[in-house]
N, C-alpha and C positions, 0 to 999 in steps of 0.2 A: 466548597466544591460546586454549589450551584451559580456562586457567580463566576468562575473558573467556566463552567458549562456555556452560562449567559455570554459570557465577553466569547468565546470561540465562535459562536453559532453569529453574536454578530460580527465577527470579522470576516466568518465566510460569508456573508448575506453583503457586507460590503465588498468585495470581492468581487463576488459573483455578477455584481451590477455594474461593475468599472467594465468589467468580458465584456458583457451585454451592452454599454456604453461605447466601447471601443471595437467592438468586433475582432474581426483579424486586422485589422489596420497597424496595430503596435505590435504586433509578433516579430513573424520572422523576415519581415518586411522589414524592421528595424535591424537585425541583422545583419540581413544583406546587405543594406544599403551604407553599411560601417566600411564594408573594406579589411580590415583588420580590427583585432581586437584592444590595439594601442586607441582607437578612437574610440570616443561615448558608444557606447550600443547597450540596447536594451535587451534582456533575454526572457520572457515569457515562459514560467516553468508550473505545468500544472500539476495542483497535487488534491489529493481527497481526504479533509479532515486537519483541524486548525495546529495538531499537534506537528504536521511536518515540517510550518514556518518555523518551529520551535528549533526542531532536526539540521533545517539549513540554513538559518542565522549567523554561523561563524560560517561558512561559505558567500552570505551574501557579502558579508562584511568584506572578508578576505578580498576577492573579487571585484569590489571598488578601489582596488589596489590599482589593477589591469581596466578600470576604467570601463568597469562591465556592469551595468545594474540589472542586478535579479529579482525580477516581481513574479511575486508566490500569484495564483489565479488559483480562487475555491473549485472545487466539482463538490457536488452532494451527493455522486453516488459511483462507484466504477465501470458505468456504461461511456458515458461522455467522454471522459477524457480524450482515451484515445481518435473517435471521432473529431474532438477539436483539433488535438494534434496531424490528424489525416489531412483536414481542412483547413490549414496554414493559420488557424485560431493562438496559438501557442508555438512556441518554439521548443521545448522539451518539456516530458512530464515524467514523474516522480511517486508512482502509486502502488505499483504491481508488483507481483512476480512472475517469474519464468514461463512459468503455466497460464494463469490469464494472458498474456499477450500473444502465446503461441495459439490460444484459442481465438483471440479475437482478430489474427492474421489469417485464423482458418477461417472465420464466421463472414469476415466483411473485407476479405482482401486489403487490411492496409497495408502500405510498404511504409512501414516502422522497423526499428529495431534499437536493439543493446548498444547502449552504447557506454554501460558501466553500472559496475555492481555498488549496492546501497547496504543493507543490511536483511538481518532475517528478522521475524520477529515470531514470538511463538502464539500460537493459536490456541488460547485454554479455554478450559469448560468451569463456568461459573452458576451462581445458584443463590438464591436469598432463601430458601427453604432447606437444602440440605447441606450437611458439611463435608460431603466426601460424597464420591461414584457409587461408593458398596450403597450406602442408604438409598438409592434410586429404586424404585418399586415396578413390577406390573403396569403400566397405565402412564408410568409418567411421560409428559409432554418435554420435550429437549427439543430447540431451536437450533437451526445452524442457515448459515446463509443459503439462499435462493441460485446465486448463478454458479456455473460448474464448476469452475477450478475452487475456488472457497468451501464450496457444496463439500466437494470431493476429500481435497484437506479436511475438512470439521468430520467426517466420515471415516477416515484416517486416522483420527484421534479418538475419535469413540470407538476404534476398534483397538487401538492402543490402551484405549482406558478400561478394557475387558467387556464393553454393553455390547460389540456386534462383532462378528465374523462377516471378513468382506470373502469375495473371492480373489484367488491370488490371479489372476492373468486382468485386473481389472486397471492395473497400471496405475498412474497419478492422481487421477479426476474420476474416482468410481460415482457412482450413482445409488439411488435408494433400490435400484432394478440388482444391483453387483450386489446384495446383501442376503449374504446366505444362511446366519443363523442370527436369532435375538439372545441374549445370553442372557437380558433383562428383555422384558417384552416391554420394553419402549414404544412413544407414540412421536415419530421423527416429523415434526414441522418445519417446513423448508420457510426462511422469512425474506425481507430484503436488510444486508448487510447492517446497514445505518441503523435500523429501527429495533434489532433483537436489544441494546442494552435497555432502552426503556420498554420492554417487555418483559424485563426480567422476572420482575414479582408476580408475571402472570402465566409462569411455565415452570417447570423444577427444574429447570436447568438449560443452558443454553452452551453453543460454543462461540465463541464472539470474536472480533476481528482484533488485534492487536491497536490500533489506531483508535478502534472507536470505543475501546475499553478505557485506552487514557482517559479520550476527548470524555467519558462519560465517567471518570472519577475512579474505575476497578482498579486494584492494584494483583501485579502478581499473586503478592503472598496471600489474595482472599480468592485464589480460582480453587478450585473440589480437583482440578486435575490439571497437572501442567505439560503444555507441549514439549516433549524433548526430541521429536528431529530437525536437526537444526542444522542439517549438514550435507543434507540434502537440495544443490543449486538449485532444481526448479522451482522451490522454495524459495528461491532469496530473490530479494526485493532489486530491483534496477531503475536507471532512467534511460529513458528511448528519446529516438528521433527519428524523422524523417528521412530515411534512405537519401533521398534526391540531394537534402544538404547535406551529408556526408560524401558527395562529390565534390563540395563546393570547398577547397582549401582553409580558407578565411572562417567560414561558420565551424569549421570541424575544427581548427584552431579553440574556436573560442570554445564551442562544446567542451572538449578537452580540457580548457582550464576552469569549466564547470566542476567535470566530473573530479578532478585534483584539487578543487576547491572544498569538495563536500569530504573526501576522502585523507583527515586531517587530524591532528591532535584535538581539535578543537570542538570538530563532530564526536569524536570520542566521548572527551569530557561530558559535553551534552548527555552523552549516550550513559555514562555512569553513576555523573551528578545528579546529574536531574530527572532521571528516567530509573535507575535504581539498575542499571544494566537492562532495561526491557529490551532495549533493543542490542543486537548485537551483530559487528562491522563484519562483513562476510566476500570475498573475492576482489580484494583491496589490490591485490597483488596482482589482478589480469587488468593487464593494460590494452581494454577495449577497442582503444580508439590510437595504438601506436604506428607514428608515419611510418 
């Protein structure tokens, strides 16, 4: 497990230096400049957390079929991305769901958007000190992430899991302000996403990110409580782009045979073999980006 840990943390760190090395120069810059997608073109696809490369491997593969290379670029946290993607850094990215991106279209005006559904993946609550929800006491410390759409979700779950009564008109992304009754008098620590699993052994509990539970070794079967809405689209995961190149024929072309690249027998397998069903393939069937 920890050299599983060691080798992801250094693939994103070399990743991350190639962004920094190249800037935007090899994006969507290399796109354009293909014409079609019969010609070499590069596609810049950012994602957060080493477990996605894993996610869309039989996609990049696929996709040198069509003479398309897709280079995974690390983020370390889900602020950047989408700014890289705003800033012609990348050419599509691969991190989010429904609700972060609508907030961060609210927060900072990008013109991004959907341009195809990925998967959902569930948001459990895990624990090195106890083995279930009921055992949670008085006083105990529960971690969930810092920014709001994640915030909101883990909030969601723990009112799923019986610890809190939200209020019902609080809608998707409620807050620690939407919480109207303790049903355990919890002590709710807001963290940043990446850092609650190696916090684990210092809280009684945490809700943790699907992605960084892999990257950090958790398996479903040891969460105290498992997310079951799963059916719920703004919840599910997508890849975005650039509004402006979705005018451009030729880039939405090749998008398109992104998005039909990830959405495959082969991601599946990934998804069941290797992943134990964590993740699971969600609005396979909306064709995002049909001419």
């Amino acid at each position: 497990m920890n050299f599983k840990k060691l080798l992801t943390l250094a693939i994103a760190a070399a990743l991350t230096l190639t962004l920094a090395a190249c800037g935007g120069s090899g994006g969507s810059g290399d796109s354009g400049s293909s014409g079609s997608a019969a010609e070499p073109v590069t596609i810049k696809l950012g994602v957060v957390g080493g477990i996605y490369e894993d996610l869309w491997t039989p996609a990049q593969e696929a996709l040198k079929a069509e003479n398309i290379n897709l280079e995974f670029v690390q983020f370390s946290d889900y602020v950047t991305p989408n700014n890289a993607l705003a800033n012609n850094e990348i050419d599509l990215n691969a991190f989010q769901h429904r609700i972060y991106l609508q907030s961060e279209l609210d927060s900072y005006g990008y013109e991004i958007e959907t341009v195809g559904n990925t998967f959902i993946i569930p948001l459990n609550i895990y624990s090195d000190k106890v083995s279930a929800v009921e055992e949670l006491k008085d006083g105990d410390v529960v971690a969930i992430p810092d920014d709001l759409t994640n915030g909101g979700r883990a909030l969601k779950v723990l009112e799923a899991a019986g610890l809190i009564t939200l209020d019902a008109s609080a809608g998707f992304s409620p807050t620690l302000d939407d919480i109207t009754a303790y049903n355990t008098a919890i002590e709710i620590e807001e963290l940043k996403a990446n850092v609650i699993p190696s916090i684990l052994p210092d809280v009684a509990a945490a809700v943790v990110n699907g992605n960084y539970a892999l990257d950090f070794g958790l398996k479903t079967e040891e969460a105290i409580y498992k997310d079951s809405v799963l059916d719920v689209e703004e919840y599910w995961c997508l890849v975005a782009a650039r509004s402006a190149d979705l005018e451009d024929p030729a880039k939405k072309e090749i998008y398109h045979k992104v998005v039909q690249a990830f959405q495959s027998e082969g991601t599946e397998k990934v998804f069941s073999e290797d992943y134990g069903g964590y993740f699971i393939a969600v609005g396979w069937d909306q064709d995002l980006l049909a001419q």
